[in-house]
VOVEXZA-608101 format. One record per atom (N, C-alpha, C, CB): residue in one letter; chain; atom name; y, x, z. Coordinates in pm, 1 decimal. Glycine has a CB too. Layout:
<pts>
+------+-------+------+----------+----------+----------+
| resn | chain | name |        v |        u |        w |
+------+-------+------+----------+----------+----------+
|    a |     A |   CA |        Y |        X |        Z |
...
+------+-------+------+----------+----------+----------+
</pts>
This chain:
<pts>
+------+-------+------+----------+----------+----------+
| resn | chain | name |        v |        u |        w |
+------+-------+------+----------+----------+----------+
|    x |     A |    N |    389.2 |   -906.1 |  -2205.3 |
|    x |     A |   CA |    403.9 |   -993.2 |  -2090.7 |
|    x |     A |    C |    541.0 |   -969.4 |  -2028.4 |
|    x |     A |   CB |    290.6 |   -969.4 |  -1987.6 |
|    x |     A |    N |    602.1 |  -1071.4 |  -1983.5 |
|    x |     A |   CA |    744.4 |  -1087.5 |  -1894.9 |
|    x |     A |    C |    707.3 |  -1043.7 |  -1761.6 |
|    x |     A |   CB |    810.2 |  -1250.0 |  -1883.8 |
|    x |     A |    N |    852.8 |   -960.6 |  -1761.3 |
|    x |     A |   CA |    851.5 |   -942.2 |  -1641.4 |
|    x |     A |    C |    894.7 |  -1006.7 |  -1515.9 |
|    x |     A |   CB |    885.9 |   -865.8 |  -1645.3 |
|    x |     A |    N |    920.9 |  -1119.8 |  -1532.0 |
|    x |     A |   CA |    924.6 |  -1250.9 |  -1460.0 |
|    x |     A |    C |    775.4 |  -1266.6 |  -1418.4 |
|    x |     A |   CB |    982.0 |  -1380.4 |  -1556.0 |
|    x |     A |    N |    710.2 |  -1311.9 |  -1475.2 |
|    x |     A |   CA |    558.6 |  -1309.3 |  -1420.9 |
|    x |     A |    C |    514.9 |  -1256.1 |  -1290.1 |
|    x |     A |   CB |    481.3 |  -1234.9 |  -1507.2 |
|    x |     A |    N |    544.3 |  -1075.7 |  -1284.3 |
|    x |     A |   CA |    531.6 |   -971.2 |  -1205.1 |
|    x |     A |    C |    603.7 |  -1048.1 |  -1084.2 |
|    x |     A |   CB |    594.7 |   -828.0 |  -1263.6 |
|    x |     A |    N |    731.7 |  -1116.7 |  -1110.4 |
|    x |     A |   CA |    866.6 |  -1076.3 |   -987.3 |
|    x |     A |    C |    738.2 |  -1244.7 |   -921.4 |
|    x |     A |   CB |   1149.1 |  -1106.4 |  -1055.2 |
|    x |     A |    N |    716.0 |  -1337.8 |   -998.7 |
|    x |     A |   CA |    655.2 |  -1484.8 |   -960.4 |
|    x |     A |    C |    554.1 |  -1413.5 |   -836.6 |
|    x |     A |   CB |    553.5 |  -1585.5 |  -1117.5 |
|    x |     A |    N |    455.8 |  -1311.1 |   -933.8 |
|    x |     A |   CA |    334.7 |  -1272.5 |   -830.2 |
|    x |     A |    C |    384.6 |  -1190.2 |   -710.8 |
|    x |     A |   CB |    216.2 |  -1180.8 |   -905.2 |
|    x |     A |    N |    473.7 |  -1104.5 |   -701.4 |
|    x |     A |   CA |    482.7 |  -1072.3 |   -610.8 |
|    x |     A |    C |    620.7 |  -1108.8 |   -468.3 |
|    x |     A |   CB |    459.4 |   -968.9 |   -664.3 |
|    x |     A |    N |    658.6 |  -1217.3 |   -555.2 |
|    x |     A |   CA |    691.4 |  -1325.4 |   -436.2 |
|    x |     A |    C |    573.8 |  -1419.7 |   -405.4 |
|    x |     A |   CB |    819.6 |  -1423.4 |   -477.4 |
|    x |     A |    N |    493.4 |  -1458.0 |   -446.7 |
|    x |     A |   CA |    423.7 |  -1532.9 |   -386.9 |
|    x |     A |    C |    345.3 |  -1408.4 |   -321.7 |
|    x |     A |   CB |    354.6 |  -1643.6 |   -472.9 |
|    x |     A |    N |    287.4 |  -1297.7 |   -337.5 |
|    x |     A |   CA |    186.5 |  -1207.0 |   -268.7 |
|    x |     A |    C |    273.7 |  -1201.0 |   -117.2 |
|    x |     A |   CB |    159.6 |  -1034.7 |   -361.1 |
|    x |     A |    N |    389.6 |  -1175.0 |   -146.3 |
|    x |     A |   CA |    524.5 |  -1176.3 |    -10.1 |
|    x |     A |    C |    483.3 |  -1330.0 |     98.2 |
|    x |     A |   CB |    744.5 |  -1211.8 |   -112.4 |
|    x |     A |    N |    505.6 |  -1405.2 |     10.8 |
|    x |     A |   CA |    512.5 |  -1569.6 |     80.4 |
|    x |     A |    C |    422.1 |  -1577.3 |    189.3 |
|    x |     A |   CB |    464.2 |  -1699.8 |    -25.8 |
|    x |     A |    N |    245.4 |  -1538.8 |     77.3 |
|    x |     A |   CA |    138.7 |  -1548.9 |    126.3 |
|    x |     A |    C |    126.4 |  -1474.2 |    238.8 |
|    x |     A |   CB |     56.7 |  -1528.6 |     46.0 |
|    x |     A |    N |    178.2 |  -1336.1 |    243.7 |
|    x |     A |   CA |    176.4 |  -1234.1 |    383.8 |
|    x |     A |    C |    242.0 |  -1284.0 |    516.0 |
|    x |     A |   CB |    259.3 |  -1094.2 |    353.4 |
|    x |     A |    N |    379.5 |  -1333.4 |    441.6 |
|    x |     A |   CA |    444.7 |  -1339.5 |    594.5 |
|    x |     A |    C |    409.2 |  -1493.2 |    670.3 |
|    x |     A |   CB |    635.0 |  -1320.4 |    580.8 |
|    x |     A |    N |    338.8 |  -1595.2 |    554.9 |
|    x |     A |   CA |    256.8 |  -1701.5 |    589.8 |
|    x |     A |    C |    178.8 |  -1695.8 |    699.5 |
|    x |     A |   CB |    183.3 |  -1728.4 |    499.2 |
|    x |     A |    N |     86.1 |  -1578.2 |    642.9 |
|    x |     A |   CA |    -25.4 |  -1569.5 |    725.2 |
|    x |     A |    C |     11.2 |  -1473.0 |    896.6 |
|    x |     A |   CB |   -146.1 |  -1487.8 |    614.7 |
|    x |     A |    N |     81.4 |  -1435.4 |    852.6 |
|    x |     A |   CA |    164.4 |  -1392.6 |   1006.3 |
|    x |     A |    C |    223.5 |  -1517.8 |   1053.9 |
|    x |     A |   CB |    303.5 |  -1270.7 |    992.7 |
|    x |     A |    N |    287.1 |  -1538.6 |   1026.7 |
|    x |     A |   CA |    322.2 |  -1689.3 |   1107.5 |
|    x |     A |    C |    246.0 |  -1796.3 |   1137.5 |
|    x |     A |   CB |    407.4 |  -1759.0 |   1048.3 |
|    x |     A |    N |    166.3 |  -1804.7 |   1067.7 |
|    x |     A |   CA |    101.5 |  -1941.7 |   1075.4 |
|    x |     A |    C |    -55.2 |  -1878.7 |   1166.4 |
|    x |     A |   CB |     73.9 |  -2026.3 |    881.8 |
|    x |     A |    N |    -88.3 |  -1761.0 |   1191.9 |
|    x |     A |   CA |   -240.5 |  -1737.2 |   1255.4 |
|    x |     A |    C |   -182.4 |  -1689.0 |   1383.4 |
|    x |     A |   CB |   -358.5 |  -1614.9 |   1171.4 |
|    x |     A |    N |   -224.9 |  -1711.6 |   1470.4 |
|    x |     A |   CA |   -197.4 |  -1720.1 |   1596.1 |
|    x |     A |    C |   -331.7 |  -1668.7 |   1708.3 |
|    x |     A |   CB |   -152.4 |  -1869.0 |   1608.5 |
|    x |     A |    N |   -474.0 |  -1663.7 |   1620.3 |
|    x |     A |   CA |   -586.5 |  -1616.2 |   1712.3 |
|    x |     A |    C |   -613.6 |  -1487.8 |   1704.3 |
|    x |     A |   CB |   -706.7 |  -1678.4 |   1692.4 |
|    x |     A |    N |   -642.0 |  -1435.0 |   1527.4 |
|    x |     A |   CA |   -691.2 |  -1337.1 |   1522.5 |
|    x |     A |    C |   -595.5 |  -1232.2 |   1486.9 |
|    x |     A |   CB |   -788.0 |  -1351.2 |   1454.3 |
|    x |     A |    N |   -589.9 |  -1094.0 |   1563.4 |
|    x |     A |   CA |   -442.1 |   -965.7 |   1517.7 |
|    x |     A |    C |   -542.1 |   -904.3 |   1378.4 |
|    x |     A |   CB |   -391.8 |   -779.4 |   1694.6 |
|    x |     A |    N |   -680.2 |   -907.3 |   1370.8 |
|    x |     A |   CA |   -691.3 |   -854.1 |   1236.3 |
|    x |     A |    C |   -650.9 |   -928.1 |   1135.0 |
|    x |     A |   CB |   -808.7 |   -822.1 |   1206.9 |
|    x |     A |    N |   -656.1 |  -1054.9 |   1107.0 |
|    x |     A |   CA |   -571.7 |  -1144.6 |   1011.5 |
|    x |     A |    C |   -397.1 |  -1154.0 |   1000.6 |
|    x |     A |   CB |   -617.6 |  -1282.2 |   1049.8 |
|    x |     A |    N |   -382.3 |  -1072.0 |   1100.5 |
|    x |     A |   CA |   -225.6 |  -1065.3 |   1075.9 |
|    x |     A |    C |   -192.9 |   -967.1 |   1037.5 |
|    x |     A |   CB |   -141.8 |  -1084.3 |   1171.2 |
|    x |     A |    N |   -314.6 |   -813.9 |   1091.7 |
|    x |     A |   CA |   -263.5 |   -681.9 |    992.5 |
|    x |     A |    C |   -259.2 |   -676.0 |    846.7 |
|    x |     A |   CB |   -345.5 |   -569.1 |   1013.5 |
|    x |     A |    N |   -389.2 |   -756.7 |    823.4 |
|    x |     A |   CA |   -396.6 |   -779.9 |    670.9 |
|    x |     A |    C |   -295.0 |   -839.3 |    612.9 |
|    x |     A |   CB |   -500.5 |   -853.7 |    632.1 |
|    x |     A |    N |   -255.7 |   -969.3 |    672.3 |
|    x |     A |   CA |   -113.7 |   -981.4 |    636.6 |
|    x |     A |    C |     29.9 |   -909.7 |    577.6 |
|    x |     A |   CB |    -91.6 |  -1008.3 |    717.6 |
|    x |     A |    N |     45.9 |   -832.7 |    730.1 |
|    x |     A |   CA |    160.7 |   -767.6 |    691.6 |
|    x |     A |    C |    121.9 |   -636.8 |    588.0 |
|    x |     A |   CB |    237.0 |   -723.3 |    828.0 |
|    x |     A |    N |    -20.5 |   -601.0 |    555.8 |
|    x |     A |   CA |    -44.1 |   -498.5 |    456.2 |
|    x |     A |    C |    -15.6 |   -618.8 |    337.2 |
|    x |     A |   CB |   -213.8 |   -408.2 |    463.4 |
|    x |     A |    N |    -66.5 |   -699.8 |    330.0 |
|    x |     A |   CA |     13.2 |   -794.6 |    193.9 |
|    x |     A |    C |    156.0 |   -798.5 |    170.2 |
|    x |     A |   CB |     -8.6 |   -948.5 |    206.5 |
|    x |     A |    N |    237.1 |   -826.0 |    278.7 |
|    x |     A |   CA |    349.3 |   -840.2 |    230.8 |
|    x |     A |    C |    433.1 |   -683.9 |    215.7 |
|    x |     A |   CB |    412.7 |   -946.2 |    320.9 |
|    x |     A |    N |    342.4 |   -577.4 |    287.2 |
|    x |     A |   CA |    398.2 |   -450.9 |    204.3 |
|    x |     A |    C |    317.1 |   -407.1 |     50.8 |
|    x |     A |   CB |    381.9 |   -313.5 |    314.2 |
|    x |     A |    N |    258.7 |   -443.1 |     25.0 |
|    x |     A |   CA |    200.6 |   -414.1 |   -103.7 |
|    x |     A |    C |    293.8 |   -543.0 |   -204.2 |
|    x |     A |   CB |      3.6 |   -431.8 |    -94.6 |
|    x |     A |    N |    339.7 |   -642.4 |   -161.0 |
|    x |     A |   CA |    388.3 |   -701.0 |   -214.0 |
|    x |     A |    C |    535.0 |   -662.5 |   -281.2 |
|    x |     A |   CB |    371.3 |   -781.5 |   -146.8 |
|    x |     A |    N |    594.0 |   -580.8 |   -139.4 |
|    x |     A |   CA |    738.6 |   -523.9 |   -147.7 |
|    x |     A |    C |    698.3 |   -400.4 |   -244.8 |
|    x |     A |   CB |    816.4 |   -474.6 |     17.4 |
|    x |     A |    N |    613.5 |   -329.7 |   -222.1 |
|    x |     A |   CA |    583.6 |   -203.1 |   -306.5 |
|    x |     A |    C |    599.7 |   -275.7 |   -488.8 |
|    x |     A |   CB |    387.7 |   -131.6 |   -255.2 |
|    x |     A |    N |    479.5 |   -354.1 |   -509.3 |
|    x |     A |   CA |    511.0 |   -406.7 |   -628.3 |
|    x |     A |    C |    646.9 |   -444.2 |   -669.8 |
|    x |     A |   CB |    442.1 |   -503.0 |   -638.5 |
|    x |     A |    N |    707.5 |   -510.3 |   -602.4 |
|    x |     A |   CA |    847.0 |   -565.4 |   -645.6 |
|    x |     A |    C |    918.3 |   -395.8 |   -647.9 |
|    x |     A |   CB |    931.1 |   -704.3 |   -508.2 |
|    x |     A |    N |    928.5 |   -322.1 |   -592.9 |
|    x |     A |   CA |    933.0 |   -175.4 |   -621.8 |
|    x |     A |    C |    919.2 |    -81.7 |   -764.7 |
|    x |     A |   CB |    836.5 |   -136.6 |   -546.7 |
|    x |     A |    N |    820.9 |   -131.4 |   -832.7 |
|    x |     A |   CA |    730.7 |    -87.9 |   -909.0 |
|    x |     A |    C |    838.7 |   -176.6 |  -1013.3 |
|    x |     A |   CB |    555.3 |   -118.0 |   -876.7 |
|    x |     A |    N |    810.0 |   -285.4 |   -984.4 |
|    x |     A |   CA |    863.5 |   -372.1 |  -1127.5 |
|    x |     A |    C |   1015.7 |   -349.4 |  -1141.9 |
|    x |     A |   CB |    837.7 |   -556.2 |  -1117.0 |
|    x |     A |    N |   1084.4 |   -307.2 |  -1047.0 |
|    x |     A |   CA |   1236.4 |   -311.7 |  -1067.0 |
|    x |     A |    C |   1296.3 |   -115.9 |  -1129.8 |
|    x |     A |   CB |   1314.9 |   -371.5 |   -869.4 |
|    x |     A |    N |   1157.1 |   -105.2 |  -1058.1 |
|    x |     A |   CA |   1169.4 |     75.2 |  -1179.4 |
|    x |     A |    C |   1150.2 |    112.2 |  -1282.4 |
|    x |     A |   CB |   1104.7 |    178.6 |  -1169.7 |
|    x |     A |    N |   1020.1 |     19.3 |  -1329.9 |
|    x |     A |   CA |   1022.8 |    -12.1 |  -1457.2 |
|    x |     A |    C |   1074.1 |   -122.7 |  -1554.0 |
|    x |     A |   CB |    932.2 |     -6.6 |  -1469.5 |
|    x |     A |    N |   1139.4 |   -195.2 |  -1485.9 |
|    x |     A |   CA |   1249.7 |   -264.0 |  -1556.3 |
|    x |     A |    C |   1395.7 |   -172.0 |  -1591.2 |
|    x |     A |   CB |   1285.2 |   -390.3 |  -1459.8 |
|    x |     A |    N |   1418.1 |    -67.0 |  -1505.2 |
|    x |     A |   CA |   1549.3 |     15.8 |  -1505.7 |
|    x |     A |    C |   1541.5 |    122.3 |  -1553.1 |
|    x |     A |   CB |   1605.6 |     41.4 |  -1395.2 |
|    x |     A |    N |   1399.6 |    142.5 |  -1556.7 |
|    x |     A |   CA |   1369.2 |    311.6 |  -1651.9 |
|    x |     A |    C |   1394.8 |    412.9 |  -1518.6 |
|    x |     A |   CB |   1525.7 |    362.2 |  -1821.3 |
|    x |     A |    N |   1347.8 |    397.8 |  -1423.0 |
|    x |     A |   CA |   1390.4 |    496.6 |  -1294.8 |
|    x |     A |    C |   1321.2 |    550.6 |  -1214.6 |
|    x |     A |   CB |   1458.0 |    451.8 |  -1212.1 |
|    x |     A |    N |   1242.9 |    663.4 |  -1170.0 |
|    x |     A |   CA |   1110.5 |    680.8 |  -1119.4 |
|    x |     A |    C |   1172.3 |    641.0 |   -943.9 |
|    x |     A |   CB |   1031.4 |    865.8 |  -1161.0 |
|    x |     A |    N |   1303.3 |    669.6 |   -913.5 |
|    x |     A |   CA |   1294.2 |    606.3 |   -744.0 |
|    x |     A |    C |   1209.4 |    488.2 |   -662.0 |
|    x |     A |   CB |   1421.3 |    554.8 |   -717.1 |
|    x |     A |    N |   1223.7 |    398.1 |   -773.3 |
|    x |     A |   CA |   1138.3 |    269.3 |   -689.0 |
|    x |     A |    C |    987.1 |    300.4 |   -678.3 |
|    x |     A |   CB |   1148.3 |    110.5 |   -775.9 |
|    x |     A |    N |    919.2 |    432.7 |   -768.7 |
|    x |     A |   CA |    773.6 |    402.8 |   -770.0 |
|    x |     A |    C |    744.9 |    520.6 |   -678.2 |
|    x |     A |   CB |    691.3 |    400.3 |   -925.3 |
|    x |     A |    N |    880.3 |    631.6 |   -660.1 |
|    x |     A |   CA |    889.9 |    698.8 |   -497.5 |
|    x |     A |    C |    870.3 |    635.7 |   -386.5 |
|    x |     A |   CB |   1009.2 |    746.4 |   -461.0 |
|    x |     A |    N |    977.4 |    522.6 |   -376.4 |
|    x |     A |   CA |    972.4 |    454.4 |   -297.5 |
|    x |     A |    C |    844.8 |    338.9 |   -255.5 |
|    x |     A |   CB |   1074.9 |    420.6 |   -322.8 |
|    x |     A |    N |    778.4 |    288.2 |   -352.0 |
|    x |     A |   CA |    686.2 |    236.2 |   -410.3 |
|    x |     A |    C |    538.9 |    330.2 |   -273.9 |
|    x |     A |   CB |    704.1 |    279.0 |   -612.3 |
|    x |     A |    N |    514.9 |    433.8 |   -344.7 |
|    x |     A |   CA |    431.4 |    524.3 |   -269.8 |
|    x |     A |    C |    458.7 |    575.9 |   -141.7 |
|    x |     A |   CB |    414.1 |    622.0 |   -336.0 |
|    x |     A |    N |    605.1 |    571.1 |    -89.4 |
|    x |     A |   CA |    611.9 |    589.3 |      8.5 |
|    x |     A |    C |    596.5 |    502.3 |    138.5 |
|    x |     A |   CB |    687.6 |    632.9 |     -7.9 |
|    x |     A |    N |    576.8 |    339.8 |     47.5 |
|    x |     A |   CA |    558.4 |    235.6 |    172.7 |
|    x |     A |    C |    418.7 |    253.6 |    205.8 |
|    x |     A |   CB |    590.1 |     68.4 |    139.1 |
|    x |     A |    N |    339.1 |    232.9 |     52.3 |
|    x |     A |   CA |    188.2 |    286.6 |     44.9 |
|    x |     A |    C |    127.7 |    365.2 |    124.7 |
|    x |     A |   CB |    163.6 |    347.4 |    -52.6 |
|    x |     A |    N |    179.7 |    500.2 |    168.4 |
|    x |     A |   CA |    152.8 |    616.0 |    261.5 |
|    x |     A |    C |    192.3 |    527.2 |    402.2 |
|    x |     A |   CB |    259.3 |    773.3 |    225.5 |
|    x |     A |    N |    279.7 |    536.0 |    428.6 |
|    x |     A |   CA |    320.9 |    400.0 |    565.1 |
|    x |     A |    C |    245.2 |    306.0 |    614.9 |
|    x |     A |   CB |    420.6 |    301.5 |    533.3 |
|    x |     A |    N |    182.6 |    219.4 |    485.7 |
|    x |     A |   CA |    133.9 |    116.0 |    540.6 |
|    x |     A |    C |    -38.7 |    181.0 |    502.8 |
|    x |     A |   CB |    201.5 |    -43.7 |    469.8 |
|    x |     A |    N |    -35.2 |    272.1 |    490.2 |
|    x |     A |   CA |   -172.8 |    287.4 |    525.1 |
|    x |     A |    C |   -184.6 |    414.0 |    673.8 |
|    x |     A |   CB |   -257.2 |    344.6 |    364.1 |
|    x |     A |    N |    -88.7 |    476.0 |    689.9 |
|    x |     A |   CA |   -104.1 |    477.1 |    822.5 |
|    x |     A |    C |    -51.8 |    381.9 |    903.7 |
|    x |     A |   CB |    -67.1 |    576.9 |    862.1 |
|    x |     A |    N |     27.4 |    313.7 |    893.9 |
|    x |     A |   CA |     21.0 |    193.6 |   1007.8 |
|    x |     A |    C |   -147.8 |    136.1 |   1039.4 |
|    x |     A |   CB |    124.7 |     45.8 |    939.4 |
|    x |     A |    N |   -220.0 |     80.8 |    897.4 |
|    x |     A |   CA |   -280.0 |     15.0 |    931.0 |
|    x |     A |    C |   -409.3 |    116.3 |   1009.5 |
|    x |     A |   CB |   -294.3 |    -75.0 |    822.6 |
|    x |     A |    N |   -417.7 |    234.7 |    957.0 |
|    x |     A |   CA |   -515.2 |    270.9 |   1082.6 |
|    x |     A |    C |   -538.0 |    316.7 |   1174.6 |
|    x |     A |   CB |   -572.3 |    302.3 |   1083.0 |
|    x |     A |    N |   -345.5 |    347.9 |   1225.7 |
|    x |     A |   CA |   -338.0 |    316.5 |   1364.5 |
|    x |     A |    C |   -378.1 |    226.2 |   1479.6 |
|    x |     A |   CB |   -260.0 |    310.1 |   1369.9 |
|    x |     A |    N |   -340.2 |     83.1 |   1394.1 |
|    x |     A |   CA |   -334.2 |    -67.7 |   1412.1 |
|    x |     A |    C |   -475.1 |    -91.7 |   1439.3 |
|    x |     A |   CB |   -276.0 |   -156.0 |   1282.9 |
|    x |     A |    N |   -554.6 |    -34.3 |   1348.2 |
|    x |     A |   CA |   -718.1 |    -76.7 |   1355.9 |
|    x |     A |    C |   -744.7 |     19.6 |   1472.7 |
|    x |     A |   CB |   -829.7 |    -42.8 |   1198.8 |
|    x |     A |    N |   -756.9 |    155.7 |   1522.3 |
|    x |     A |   CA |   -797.2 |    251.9 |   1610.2 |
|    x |     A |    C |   -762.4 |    152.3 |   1727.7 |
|    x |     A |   CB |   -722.0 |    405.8 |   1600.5 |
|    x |     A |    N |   -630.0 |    101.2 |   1762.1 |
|    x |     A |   CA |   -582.2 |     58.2 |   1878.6 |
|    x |     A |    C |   -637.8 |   -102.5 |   1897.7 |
|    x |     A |   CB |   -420.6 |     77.6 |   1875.8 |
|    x |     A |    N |   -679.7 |   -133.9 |   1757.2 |
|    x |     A |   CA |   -746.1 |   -267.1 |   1793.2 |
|    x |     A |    C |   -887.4 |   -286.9 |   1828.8 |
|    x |     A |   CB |   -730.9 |   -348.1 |   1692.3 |
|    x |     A |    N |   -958.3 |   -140.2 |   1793.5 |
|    x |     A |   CA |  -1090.5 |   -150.7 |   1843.0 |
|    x |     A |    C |  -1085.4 |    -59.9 |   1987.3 |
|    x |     A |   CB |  -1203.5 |    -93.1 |   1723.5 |
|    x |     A |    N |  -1036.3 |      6.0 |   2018.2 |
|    x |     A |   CA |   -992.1 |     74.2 |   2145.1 |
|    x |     A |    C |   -981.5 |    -94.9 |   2242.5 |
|    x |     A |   CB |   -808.9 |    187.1 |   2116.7 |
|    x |     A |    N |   -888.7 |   -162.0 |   2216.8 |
|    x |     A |   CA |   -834.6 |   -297.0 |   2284.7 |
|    x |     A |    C |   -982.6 |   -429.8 |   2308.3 |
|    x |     A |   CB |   -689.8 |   -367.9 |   2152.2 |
|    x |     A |    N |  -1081.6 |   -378.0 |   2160.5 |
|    x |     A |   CA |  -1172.1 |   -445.1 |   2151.2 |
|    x |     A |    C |  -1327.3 |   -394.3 |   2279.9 |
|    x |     A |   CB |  -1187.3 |   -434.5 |   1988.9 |
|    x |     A |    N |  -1263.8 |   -299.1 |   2300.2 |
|    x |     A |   CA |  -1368.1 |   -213.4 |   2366.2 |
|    x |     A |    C |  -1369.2 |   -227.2 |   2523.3 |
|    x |     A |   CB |  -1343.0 |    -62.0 |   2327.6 |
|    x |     A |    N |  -1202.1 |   -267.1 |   2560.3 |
|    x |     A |   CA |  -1170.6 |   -304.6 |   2674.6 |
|    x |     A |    C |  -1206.0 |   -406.6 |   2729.7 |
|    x |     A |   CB |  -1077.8 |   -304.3 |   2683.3 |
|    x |     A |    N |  -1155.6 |   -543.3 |   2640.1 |
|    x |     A |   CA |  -1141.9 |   -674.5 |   2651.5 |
|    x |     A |    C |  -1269.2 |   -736.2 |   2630.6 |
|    x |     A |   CB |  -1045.2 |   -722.3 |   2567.0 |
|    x |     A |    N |  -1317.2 |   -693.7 |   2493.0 |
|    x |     A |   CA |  -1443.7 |   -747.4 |   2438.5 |
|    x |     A |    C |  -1369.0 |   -882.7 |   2349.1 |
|    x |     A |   CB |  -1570.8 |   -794.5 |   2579.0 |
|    x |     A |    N |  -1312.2 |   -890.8 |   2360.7 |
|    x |     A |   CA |  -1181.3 |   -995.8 |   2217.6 |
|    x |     A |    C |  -1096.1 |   -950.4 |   2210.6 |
|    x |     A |   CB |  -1110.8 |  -1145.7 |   2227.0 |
|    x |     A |    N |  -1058.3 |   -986.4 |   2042.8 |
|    x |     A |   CA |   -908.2 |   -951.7 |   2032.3 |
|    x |     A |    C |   -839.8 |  -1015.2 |   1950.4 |
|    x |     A |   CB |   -880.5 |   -830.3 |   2001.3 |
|    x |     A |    N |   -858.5 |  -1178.4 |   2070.7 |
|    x |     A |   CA |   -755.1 |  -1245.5 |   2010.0 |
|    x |     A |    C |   -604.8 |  -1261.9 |   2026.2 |
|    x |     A |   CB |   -789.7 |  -1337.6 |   2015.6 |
|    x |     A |    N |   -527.8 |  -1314.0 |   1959.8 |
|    x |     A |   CA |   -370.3 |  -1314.0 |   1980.4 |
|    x |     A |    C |   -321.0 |  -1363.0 |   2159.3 |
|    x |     A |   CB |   -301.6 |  -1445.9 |   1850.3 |
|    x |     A |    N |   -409.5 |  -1486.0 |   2187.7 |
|    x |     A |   CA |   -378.7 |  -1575.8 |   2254.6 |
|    x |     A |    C |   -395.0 |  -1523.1 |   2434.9 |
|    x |     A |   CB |   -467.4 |  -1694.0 |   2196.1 |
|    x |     A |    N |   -565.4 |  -1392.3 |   2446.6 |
|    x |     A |   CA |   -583.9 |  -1312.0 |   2537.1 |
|    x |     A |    C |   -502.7 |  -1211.6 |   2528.0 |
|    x |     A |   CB |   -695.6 |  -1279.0 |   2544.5 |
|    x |     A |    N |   -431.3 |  -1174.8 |   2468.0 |
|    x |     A |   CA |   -333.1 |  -1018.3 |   2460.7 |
|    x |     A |    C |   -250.6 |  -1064.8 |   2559.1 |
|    x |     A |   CB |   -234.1 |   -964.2 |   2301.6 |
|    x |     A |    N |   -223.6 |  -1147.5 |   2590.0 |
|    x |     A |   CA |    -87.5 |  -1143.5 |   2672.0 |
|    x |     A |    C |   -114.2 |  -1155.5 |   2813.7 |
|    x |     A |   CB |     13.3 |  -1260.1 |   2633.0 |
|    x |     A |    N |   -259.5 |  -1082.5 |   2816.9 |
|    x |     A |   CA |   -280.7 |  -1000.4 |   2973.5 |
|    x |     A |    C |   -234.8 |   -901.9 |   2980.3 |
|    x |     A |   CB |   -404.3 |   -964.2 |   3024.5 |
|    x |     A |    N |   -219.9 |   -813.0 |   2910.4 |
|    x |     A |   CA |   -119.2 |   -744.8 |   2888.7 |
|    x |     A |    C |      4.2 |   -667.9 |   2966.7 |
|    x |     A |   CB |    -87.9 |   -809.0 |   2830.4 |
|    x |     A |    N |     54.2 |   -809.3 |   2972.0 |
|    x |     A |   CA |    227.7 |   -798.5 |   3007.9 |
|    x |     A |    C |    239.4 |   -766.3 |   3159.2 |
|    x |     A |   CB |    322.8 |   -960.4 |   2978.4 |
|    x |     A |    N |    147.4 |   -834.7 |   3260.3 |
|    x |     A |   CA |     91.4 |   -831.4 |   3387.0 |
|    x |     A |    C |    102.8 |   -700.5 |   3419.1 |
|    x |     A |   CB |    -42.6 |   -881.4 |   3398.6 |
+------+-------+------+----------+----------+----------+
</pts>
């Protein structure tokens, strides 16, 4: 298999992430998932450009977004059910009581 294929899927896995961040506007758990797509997306494109070059850095680098974006995300979740506990929603549109 080409490795064109790989670079197709993980621009579109990219597209699809930062899509869904832009385009959802109610729910912040549909946007974490998001931006965990478009880092698993960058990780892959990581992956494929190390093993296209014969180089273990990108699959360093690769694991190191991995470690990142999995503590981001369960920071992100702790503080979104903490927020859920307050509010009792946690949509995009009520957060910006917030700022007050």
């Amino acid at each position: 298999m080409d490795f064109i294929h790989f670079f197709f899927l993980s621009a579109l896995l990219f597209v699809i992430g930062v899509g869904g961040v832009v385009l959802n506007r109610t729910n912040i758990v549909v946007v974490l998932m998001s931006l965990e797509l478009s880092l698993l997306a960058v990780s892959l494109n990581f992956i494929i450009f190390s093993v296209c070059l014969s180089d273990l850095i990108g699959q360093i680098f690769a694991i190191f977004i991995l470690i990142v974006a999995a503590c981001e995300s369960s920071i992100g979740l702790a503080i979104i059910l903490v927020y859920f506990r307050v509010r009792g929603s946690i949509r995009i549109d009520q957060a910006s009581l917030l700022k007050s």
